[in-house]
C-alpha positions, 0 to 999 in steps of 0.5 A: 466590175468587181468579182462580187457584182460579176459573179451575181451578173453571171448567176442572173444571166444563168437563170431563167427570170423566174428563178432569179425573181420568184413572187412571194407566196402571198400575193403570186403576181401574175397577167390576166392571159396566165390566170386560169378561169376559176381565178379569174372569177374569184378575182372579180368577185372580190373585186366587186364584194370590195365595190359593195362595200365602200358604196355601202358605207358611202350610202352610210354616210350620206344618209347620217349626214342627211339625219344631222342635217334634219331629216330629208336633205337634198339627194342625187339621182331619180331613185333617190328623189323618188324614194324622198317623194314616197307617195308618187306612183313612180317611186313605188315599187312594182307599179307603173308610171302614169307617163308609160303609155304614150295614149295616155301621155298624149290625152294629158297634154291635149286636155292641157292645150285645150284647157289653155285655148278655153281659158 
């Protein structure tokens, strides 16, 4: 070995890892174990408020291209579905569907069954 590259490695071996490799003031590189509480949650909440975001601008998108497209284009999802139906009972808020009663349910496919025997 030359003297420079063994004087480092004897410089290295002396030093805790810490020392010989310190993070940078930015970003303190640290496991999830030596994070304190009060990081933690910081941590999620900027993990969520960056979540919130690309899903707001996708949803953006989404409903431009459905706009270009003409008006209602084909979306994914029962929300979504029932947001375009607009007029059902299930897709207003905070009123029930006429399929949550399971009386109610079974009255409706006895009345078909029996329209269908008659008919």
């Amino acid at each position: 070995l030359s003297d420079r590259t063994r004087s480092h490695w004897l410089l290295s071996v002396s030093q805790a890892p810490e020392e010989t490799f310190r993070a940078s003031s930015k970003r303190d590189l640290k496991a999830d174990e030596e994070l304190t509480p009060a990081e933690k949650k910081s941590a999620r909440a900027k993990r969520k408020r960056a979540s919130k975001l690309k899903r707001a601008e996708k949803e953006a998108e989404r409903k431009s291209r459905a706009a270009a497209a003409g008006g209602l284009a084909q979306t994914m999802g029962r929300k979504s579905e029932a947001e375009a139906r607009g007029a059902g009972a299930a897709g207003r808020k905070g009123q029930r569907s006429e399929y949550v009663k399971s009386a109610g349910m079974f009255s409706k496919l006895q009345d078909q069954q029996n329209a269908l025997k008659a008919g």
